[in-house]
N, C-alpha and C positions, 0 to 999 in steps of 0.2 A: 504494500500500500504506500503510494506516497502523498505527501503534506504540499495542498493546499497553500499558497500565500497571493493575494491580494495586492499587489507591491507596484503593479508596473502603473509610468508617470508620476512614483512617486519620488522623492528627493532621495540621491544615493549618499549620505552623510555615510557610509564604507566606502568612498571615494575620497575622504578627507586626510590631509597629511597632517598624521600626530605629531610629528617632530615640531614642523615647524606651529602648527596651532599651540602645541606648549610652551613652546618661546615667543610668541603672540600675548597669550595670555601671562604670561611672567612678567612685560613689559607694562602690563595692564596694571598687573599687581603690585608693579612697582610704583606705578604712576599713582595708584590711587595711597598708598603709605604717603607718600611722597607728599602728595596735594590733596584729595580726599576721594571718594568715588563718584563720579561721575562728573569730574572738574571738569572736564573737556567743552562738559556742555555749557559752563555758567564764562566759559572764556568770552571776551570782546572779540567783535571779529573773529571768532573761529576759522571761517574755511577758510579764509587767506593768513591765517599763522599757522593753521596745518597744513596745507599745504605747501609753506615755505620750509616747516620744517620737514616734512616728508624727502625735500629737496635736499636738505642737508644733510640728512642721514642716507640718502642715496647718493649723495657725492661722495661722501666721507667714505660708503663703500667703494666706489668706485676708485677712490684713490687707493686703494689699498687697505683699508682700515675695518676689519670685519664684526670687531667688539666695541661698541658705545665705551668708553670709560669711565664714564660716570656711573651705566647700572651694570655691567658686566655683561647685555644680552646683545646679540645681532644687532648691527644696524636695521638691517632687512625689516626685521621685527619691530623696530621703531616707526621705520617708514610703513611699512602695514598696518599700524596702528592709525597712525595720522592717515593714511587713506580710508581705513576704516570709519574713524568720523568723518568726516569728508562725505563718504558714502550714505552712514547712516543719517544724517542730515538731511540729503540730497531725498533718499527713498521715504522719509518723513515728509517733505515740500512736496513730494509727488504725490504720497496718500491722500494728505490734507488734501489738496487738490482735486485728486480724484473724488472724496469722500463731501467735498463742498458744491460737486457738480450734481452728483447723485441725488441731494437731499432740494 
């Protein structure tokens, strides 16, 4: 007999890369000790100082420099971070949107 599952169109999260999502989320963790949880959001101008610094953490890889000095994690993981708000922002402005159209 075999098992049934239900699955297809739905999101494959076993497609996700644990490595780097843990040094993702490390940077997060560090961020919120550091400043509190969910500072990202009460920053001025958000998307354009995330974004710039997404920039600077993807130079500083580029140059050569693969560990932040300050938290000890990836750049990469810094700059995915700050795109990450960046994003989550963006997909929030589109909801509203959508969700103010609809009603």
């Amino acid at each position: 007999m075999q098992g049934i599952k239900n699955d297809i169109g739905k999101l494959r999260y076993d497609l996700e890369q644990v490595l780097a999502t843990e040094e993702v989320i490390s940077v997060l963790t560090f961020g919120a000790a550091k400043y509190a949880d969910d500072n990202w959001r009460k920053l001025e101008d958000s998307p354009k100082r995330y974004y710039a610094a997404s920039r600077r953490h993807l130079a500083a890889y580029k140059m050569g420099e693969a560990i932040d000095p300050e938290s000890g994690y990836h750049h990469l993981a810094h700059a995915i971070c700050c795109l990450n708000f960046l994003l989550e922002v963006e997909l929030e402005t589109i909801n509203k949107t959508k969700e103010s159209h609809e009603t």
